[in-house]
C-alpha positions in Angstrom: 137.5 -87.2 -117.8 136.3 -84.3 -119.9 133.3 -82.4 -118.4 131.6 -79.5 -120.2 129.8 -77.5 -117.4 127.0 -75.1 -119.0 124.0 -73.1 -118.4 121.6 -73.4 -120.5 120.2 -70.8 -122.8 117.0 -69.8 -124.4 119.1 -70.6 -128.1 119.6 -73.8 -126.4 115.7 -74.5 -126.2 115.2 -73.1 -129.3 117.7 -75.4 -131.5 115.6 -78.5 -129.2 112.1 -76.8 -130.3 113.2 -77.2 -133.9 113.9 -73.4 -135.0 116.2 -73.7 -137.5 117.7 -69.9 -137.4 119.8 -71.1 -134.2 120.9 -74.2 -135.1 122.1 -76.8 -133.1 122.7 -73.8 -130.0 125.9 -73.1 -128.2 126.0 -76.8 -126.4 125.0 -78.8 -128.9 127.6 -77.1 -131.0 130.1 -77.7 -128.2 129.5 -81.7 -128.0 129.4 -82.4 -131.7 132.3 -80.3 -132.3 134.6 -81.4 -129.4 134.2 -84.8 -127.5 133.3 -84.8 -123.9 132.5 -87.7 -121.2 129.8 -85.7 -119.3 127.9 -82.7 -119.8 126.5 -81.0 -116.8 123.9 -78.6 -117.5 122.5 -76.0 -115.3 118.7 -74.6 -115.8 116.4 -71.9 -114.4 114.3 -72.9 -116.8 111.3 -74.9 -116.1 111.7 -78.7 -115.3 109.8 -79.5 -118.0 111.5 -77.2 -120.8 115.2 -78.1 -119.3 113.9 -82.1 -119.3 112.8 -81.6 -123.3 116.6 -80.7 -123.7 118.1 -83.1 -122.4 116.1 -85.7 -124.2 117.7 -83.5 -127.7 121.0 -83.2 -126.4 121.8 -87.1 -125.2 120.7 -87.5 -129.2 123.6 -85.7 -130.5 126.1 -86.9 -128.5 128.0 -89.7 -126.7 128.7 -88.0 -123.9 126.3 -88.9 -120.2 124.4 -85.3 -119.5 123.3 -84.7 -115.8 120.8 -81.7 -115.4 121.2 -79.4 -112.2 117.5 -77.0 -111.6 118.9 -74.1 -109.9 116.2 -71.3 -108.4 117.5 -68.2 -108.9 115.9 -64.8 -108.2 116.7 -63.2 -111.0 119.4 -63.8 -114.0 121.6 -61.5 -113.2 121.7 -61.6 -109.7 125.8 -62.6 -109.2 125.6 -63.8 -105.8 123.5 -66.5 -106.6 124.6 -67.6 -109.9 128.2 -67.5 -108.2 127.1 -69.7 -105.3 125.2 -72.2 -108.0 128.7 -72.6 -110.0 131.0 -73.3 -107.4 128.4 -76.1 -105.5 128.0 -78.0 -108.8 131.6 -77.1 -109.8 133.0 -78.6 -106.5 130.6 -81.4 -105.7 132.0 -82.4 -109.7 135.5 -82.4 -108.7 134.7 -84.5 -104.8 133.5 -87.2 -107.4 136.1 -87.5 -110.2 138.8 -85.9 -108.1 141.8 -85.3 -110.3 140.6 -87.2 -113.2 138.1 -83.9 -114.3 139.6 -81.4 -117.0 136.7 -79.2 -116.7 135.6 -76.7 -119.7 133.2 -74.1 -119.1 130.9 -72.7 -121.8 130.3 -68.8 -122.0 127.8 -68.6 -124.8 124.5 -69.6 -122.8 123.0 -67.7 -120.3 123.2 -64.0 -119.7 126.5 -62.0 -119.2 126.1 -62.2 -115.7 126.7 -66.3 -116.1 129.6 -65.7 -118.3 131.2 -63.2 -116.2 131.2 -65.8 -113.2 132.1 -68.5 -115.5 135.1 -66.3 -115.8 135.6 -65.1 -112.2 135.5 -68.9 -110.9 138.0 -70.2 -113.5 140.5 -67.5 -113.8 140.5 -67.7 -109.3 139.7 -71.3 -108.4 139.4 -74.1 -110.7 141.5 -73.5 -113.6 139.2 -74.6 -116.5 139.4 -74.2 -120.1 136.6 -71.4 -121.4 134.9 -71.8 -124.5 132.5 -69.9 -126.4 130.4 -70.7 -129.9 128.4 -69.2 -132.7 127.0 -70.3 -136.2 129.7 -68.6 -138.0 132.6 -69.2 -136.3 132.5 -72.4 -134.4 133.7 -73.6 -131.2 136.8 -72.5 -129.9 138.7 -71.5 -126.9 138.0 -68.2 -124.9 141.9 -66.7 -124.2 140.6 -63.6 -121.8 143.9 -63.0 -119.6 142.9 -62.2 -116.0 144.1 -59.3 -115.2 142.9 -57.6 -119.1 141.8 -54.4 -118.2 138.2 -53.1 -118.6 137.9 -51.4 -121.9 139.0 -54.5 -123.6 136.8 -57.1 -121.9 134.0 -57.3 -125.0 130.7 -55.5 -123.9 128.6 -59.1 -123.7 131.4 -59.9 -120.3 132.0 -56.8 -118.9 128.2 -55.4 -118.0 128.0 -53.9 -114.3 126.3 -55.7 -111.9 122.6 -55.0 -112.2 122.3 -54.2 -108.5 124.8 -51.5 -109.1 123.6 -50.3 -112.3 120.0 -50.0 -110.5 121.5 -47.9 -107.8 123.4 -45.5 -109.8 120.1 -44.8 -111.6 118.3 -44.2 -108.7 116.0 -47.2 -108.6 115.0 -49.4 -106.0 116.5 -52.8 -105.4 113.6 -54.4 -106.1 109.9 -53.2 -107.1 107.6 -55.9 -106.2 104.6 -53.1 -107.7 106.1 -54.6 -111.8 106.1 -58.6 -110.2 103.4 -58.8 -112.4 105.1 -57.6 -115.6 107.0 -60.9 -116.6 110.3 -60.3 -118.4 113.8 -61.4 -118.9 114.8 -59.6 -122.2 117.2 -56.8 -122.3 114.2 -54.4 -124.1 111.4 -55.0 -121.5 114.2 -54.6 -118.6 115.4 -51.1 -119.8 111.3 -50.5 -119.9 110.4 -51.4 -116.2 113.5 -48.9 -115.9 112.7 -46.1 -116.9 109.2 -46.8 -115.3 110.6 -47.9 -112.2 112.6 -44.2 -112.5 109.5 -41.8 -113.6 107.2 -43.7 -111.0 107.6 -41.6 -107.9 107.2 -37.9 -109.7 104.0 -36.8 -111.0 104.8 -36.0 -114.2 102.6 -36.9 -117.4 103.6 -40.3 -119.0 102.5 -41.4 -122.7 102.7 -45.2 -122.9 102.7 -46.0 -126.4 102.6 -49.7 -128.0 100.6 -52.3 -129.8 97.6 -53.5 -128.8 98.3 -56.7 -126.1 101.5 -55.5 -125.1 100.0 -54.6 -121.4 100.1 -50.5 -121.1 97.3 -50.8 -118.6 99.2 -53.4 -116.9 102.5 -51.0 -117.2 100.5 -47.6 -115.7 99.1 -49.9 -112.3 102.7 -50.6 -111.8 103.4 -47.0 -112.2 100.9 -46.2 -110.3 101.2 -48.4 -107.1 104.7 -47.4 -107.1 104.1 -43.8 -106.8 103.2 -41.4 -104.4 99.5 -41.3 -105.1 99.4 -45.4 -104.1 97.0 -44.9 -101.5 94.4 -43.1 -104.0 92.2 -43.8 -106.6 93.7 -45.4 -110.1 90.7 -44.4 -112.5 90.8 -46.1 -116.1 88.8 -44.4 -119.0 89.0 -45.9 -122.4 88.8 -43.0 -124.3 87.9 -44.9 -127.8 84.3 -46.6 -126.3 83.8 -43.1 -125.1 80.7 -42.0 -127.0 81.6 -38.4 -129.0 77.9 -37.0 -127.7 78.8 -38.4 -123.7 82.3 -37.6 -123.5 82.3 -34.4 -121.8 80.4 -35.8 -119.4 81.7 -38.8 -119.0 84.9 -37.0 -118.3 84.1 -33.7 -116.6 80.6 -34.5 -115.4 77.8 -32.6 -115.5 74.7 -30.7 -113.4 71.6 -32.3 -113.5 69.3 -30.8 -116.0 72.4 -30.1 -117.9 70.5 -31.8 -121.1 68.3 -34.5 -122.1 68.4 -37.7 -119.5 70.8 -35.8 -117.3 68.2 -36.8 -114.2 71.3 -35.9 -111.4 74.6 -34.6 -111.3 77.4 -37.0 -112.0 81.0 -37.0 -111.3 83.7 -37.3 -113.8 86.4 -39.4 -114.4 88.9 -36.6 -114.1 87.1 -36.1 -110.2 87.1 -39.4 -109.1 90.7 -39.6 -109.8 91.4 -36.3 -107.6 94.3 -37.3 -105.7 95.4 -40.2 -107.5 96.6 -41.2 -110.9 93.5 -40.9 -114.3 94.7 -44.0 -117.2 93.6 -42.6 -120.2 93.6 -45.4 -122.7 93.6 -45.1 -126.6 93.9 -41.2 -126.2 94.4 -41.0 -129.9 90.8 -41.7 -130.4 89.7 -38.7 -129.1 88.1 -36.1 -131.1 90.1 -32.7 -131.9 87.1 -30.8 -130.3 87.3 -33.0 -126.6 91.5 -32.8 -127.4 90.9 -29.1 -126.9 88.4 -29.0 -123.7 91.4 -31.9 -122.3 94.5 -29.8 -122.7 92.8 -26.9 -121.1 91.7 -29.0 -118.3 95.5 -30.5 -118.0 96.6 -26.9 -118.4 94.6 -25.0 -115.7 94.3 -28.1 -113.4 90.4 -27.6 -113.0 86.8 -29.3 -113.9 83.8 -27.5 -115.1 81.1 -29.5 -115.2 78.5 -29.8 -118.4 75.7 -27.3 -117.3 77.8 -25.1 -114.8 80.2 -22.4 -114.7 81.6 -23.3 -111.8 85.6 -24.3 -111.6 86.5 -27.6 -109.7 90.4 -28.2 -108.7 91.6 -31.3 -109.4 94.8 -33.0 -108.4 95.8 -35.8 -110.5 98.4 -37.8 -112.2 97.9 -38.4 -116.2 99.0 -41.5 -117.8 98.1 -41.5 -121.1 98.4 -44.9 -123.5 98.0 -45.4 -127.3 98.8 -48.0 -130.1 99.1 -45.3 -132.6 102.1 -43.0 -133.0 100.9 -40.4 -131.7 104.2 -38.1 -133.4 102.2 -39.1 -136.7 99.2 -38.7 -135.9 100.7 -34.8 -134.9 102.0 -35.3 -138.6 98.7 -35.8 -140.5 96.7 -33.2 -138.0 94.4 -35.9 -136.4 96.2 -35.1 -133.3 96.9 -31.8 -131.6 100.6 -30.9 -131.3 99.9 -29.0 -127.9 98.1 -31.6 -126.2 101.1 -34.3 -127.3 103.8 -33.0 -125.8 101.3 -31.7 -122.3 101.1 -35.6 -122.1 104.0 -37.2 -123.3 106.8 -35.2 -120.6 108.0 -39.0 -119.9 107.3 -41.3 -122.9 107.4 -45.2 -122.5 107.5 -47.3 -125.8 106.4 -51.0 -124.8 107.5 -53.5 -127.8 105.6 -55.9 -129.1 106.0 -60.1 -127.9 108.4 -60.6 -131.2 111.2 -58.9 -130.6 111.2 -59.6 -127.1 113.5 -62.1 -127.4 113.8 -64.9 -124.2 110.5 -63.7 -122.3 108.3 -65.9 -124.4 108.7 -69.1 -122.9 108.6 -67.3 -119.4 105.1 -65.8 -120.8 103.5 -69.0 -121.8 104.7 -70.9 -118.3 103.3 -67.8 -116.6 99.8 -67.8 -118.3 99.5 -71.6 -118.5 100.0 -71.5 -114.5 98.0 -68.9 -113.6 95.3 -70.7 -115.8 95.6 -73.5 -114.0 95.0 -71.6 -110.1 92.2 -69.8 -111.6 90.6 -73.4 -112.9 91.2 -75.2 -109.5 88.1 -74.8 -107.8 86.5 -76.6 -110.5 86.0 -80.5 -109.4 86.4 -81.7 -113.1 89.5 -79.6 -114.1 92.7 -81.6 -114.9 95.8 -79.6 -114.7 97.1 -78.8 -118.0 101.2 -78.9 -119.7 102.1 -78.1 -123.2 103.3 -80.9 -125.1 106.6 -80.3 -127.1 105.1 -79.8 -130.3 102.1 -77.3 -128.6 105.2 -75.6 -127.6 106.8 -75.2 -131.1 103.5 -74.5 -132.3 103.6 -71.9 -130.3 106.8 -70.8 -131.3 106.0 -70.4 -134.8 103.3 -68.2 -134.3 103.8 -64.3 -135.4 101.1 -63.1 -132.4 100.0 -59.6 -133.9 97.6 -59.4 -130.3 100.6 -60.2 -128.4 100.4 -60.8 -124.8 96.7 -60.9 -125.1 96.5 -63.3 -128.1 98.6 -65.4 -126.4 96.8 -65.5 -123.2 93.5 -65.9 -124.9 95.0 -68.8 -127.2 95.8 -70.4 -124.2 92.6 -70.7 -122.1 91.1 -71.7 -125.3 93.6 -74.6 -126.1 92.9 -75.4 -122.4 89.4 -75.9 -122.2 89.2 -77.6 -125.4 91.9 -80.0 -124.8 91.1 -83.5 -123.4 93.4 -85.0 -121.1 96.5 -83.3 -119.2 97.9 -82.3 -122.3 97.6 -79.7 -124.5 99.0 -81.2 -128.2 100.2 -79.1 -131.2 96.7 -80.2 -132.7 95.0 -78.2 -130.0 97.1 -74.8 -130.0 96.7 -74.9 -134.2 92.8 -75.1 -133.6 93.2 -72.8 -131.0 95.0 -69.9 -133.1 93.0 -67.3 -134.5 94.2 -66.4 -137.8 92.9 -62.8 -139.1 92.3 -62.7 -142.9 93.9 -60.2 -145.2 93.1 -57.0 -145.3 92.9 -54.8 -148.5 96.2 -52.8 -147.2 97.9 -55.7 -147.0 96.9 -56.7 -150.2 99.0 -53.4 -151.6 101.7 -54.4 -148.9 105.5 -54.5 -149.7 105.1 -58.0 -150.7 102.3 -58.2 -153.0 102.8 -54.8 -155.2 101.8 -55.5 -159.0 105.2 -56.9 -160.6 103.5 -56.6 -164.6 104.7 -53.0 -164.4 107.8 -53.8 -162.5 109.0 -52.6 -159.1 111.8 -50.2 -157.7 113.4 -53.2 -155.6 116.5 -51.0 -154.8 114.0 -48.7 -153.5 111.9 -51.8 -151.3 115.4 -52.8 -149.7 116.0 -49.4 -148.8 112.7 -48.6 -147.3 112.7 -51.8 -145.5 116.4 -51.8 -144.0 116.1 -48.0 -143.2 112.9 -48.7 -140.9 114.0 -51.0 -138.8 117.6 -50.3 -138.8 115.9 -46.4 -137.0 113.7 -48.6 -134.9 116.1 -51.0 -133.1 118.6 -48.3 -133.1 115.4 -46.0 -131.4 114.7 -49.3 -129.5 118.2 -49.8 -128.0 118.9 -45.6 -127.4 121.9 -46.2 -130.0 123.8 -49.3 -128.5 124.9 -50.7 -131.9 125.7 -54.1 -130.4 122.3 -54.6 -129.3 120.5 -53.0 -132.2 122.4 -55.4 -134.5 121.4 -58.4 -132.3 117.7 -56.9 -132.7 117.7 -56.8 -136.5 120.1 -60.2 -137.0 123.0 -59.0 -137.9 126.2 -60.7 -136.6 127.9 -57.6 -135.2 128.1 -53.9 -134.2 130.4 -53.3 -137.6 128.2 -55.4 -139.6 125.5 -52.8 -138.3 127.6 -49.7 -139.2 128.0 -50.9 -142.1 124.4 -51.4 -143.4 123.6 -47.5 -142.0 126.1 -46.2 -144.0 124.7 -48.4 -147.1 121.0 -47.5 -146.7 122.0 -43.5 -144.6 120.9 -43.8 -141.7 122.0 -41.4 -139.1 123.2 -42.3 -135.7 
């Protein structure tokens, strides 16, 4: 009996959800290129994502498919997956006995899953591996056992997470970033470096779009910290009035000017001792920049109306979704005050290239929906319907994490029944009109007077090939995976094409 023993991987869902850029996925590839009696799949996916596959799968093949849920802690955590392989693994060969040539697949799942896959193979089972892709089939995985380290390809060879953790200095765990749901490499190396910059004092600069959770982020910093046990004080600097932002920020005596009936505390007071989240600091004016960096600079208050210096202790973390090195560029920001604020910088990326925390995300929100709505005697527990998930899969989310949650609820209250339909997340969506800069964008320039395209492909492939490279702090292999390109040498070669550094 031929048995193909897999984990299943977010490609996976995404072939079954329709996307046509993976394909048919690493195991549907498998069973339509190579026959099989049984296909044994294991998922720590939700039981209703994994189900959806296996419905898609036992389509495309003749092959019986058994699904094994398996609860793991984290995806990379070895011990775990390891113990999860060898009970389905040996509770497979107690049933067919000698009649099972197992194969296992490598493709799906994270390198910690192919690593074991490896491991259990190579030391107690003696299976065939296999591995796929869209340009080069399925075919067999020769990795010798005893191969030496630096020829193991980077995607098998990855040190154990716990390690790696250690040997950075962070904690085995920070429950403080629980909240912060993520399984992508990009949002990992975030939490981090914030996990790493937490417990010193130091100025952060969070910058990313708006949704992407930089309020969320600095808590997490914040209850991490020293300062835990103090006040976390949250000023957004944009819905600061210009004439009230002194005060609002260093306070001010009463009398001080019109309406000023007592004295008031500021924001940079109340957070004496504890951490002051300055949100959108790019809105502030260049006359406030310059009353802030002094205030950041000599570590002291003075109140509208007074003379009088007031020490204050705190921690800054500052946010933005500007750049804030151009807005330095164009003078709308003082050069000073950036890099006072910005001694550890934190770039959150946006929900689209945060590839394999999506689905996590919309599980996440649609549950926690669901616990806030439970007190209410008419709500009916609400699931996504395949095609409210691809829906939701097709959409670009410029708001991100926010959009997404917002989407959500609405889809949710609107919705009749336990169900939420593709019908109701496309009423749902909020779709922003055009705006006059897009109009002018890179794909709608005039064409009667013709275009430099040479010069469009160049701008275009030299952006992005800096940002995932800026993205990825220079790993080729990953920034290629980031832009689509099939490998690390593919990637070299479009930097040397459009010159773009290293």
């Amino acid at each position: 009996m031929n048995i193909l023993v897999s984990w299943l991987g977010q490609t996976d869902l995404n072939a079954a959800a329709g996307d046509e850029r993976t394909g048919l996925g690493p195991v549907g590839q498998a069973v339509t290129e190579r026959p099989f009696d049984l296909v044994v799949l294991l998922s720590n996916y939700p039981k209703s994502d994994s189900a959806n596959y296996v419905t898609w799968i036992e389509g495309r093949t003749k092959a019986a498919v058994e699904l094994n849920l398996i609860e793991l802690s984290g995806p990379t955590h070895f011990g775990e997956i390891y113990q999860a392989v060898t009970r389905t693994v040996s509770a497979l060969l107690a049933k067919h006995g000698d009649t099972a040539r197992l194969t296992f697949h490598l493709s799906p799942g994270t390198p910690a899953m192919s690593a074991v896959w490896i491991i259990v193979a190579k030391t107690r089972y003696g299976a065939e591996l296999i591995e796929s892709s869209r340009q080069q089939g399925v075919r067999t995985a020769n990795v010798p056992f005893d191969i030496s380290a630096e020829f193991v390809p980077e995607v098998y060879r990855r040190a154990d997470q716990d390690l790696a953790r250690l040997s950075a200095g962070l904690t085995e765990e920070a429950p403080e970033f629980s909240d912060i749901i993520h399984r992508s490499p990009v949002m990992r190396r975030v939490i981090e470096k914030a996990q790493k910059v937490a417990p010193r004092s130091v100025p952060i600069l969070i910058e990313g779009e708006s949704g992407t959770g930089k309020e969320m982020l600095a808590r997490a910093i914040h209850r991490t910290g020293t300062r835990r046990d103090n006040a976390f004080i949250a000023v957004n600097c944009g819905a600061i009035s210009h004439e009230l932002a002194e005060s609002e920020l260093f306070g001010h005596k009463k009398g001080a000017f019109t309406g000023a009936t007592t004295d008031r505390v500021g924001y940079f007071e109340a957070a004496d001792g504890g951490t002051l989240f300055l949100d959108e600091i790019g809105e502030l004016s260049l006359e406030l920049q310059v009353k802030l960096l002094r205030v950041l600079q000599e570590r002291q208050v003075v109140r509208v109306g007074t003379t009088t210096p007031i020490p204050v202790n705190i921690r800054i973390i500052a946010a933005t979704n500007r750049t804030l090195t151009d807005e330095v560029i164009s003078g709308r920001f003082r050069e000073d005050l950036f890099f006072r604020i910005a001694v550890a910088m934190i770039k959150l990326p946006p929900l689209r290239v945060r590839k394999g925390d999506f689905t996590l995300l919309v599980d996440y929100l649609l549950e926690r929906f669901n616990a806030e709505s439970a007190a209410d005697p008419a709500w009916e527990k609400k699931q996504l319907s395949p095609s409210a998930r691809n829906q939701l899969q097709r959409h670009a989310w410029p708001g991100n994490i926010r959009e997404l949650a917002n989407t959500l609820t609405r889809a949710a209250v609107w919705s009749t029944g336990s169900t939420i339909t593709g019908q109701d997340i496309a009423e749902a969506l909020l779709e922003l009109p055009t705006s006059a800069d897009a109009d002018e964008g890179i794909l709608n320039r005039p064409i009667e007077d013709g275009v430099n395209l040479p010069g469009l492909l160049q701008e275009v492939a030299s952006h992005y090939l800096r940002r995932a490279l800026e993205a990825t702090a220079g790993n080729k292999s990953r920034a290629a995976e980031l832009v689509g390109l099939s490998s690390y040498q593919t990637l070299s070669n479009w930097m040397q094409k459009y010159g773009v550094d290293s």
